[in-house]
C-alpha positions as CSV (number, residue, x, y, z in Angstrom):
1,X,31.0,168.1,179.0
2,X,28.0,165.6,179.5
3,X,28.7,163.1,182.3
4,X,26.9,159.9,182.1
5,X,26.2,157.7,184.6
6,X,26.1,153.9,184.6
7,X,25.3,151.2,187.7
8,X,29.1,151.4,188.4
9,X,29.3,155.0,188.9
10,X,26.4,154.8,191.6
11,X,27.0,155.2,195.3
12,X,25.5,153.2,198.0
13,X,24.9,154.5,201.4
14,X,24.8,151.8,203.7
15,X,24.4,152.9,207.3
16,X,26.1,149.9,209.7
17,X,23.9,150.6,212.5
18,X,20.7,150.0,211.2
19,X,22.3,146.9,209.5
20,X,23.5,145.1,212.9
21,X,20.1,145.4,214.0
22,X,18.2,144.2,211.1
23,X,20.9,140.8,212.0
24,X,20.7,140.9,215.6
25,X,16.7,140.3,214.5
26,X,17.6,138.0,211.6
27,X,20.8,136.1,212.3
28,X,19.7,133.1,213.7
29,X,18.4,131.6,210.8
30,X,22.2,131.6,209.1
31,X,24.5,129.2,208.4
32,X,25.9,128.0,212.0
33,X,24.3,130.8,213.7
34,X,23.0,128.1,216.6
35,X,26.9,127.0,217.2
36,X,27.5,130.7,218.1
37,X,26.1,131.5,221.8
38,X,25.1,135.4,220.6
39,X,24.9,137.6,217.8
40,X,28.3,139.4,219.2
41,X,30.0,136.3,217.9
42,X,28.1,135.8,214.6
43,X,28.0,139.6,214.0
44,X,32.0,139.5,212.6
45,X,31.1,137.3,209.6
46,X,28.4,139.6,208.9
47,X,30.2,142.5,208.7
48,X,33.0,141.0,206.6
49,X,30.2,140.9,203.8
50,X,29.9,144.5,204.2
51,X,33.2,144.7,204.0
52,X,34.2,142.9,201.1
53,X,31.5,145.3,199.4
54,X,32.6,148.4,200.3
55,X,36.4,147.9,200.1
56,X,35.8,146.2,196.2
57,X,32.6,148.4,195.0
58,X,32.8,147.1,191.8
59,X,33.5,143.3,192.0
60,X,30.6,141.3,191.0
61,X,29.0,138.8,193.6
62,X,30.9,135.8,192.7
63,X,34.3,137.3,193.1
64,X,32.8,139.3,196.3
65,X,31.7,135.5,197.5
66,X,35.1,134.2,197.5
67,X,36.6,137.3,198.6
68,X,34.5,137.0,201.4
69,X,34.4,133.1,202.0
70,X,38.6,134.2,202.2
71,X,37.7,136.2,204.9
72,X,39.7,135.8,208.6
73,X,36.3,136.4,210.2
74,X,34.6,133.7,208.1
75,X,37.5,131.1,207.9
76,X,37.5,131.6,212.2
77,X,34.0,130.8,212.7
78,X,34.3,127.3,210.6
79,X,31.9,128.1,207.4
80,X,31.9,125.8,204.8
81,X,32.5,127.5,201.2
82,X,28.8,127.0,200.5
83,X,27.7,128.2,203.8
84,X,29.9,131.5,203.0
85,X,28.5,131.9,199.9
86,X,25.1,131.5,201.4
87,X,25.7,134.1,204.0
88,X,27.6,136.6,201.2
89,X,24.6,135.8,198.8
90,X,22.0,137.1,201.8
91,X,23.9,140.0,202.9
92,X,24.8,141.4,198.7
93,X,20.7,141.1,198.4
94,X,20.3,143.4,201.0
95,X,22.6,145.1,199.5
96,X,21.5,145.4,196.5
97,X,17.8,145.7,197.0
């Protein structure tokens, strides 16, 4: 039997604790970032993005965008559809290399 493998069938390893840091260092520039008084707040609207990724590995980035822009983390912190797309958008590119 001859398995073959396609970009579907790949795994992606993403370890969360390097990830928060690279945000606690990046954050700031993101959409509302200044209304939030430290990454601890922002840092749940990030991690929804990684969420949305790993719970639907094979959605593509527009359905992972509104997935995400559905999110209770996103909706709580008052984004704007474009500024969740925005934030989705930079967190799938890290993603995704």
């Amino acid at each position: 039997m001859t398995y073959q493998s396609n970009d579907n069938d790949r795994a992606t390893l993403i370890d969360i604790d390097r990830e928060r840091e690279y945000w606690r260092q990046h954050y700031e520039r993101m959409p509302r970032a200044s209304q939030h008084r430290s990454f601890e707040l922002y840092w749940p609207a990030l991690s929804s993005a990684y969420d949305v990724y790993l719970n639907h590995p094979h959605t593509d980035e527009d359905t992972g965008s509104a997935l995400y822009a559905n999110s209770q983390a996103v909706r709580s912190r008052g984004l704007t559809l474009e500024e969740a797309r925005a934030v989705y958008a930079e967190v799938w590119q890290r993603i995704k290399g």
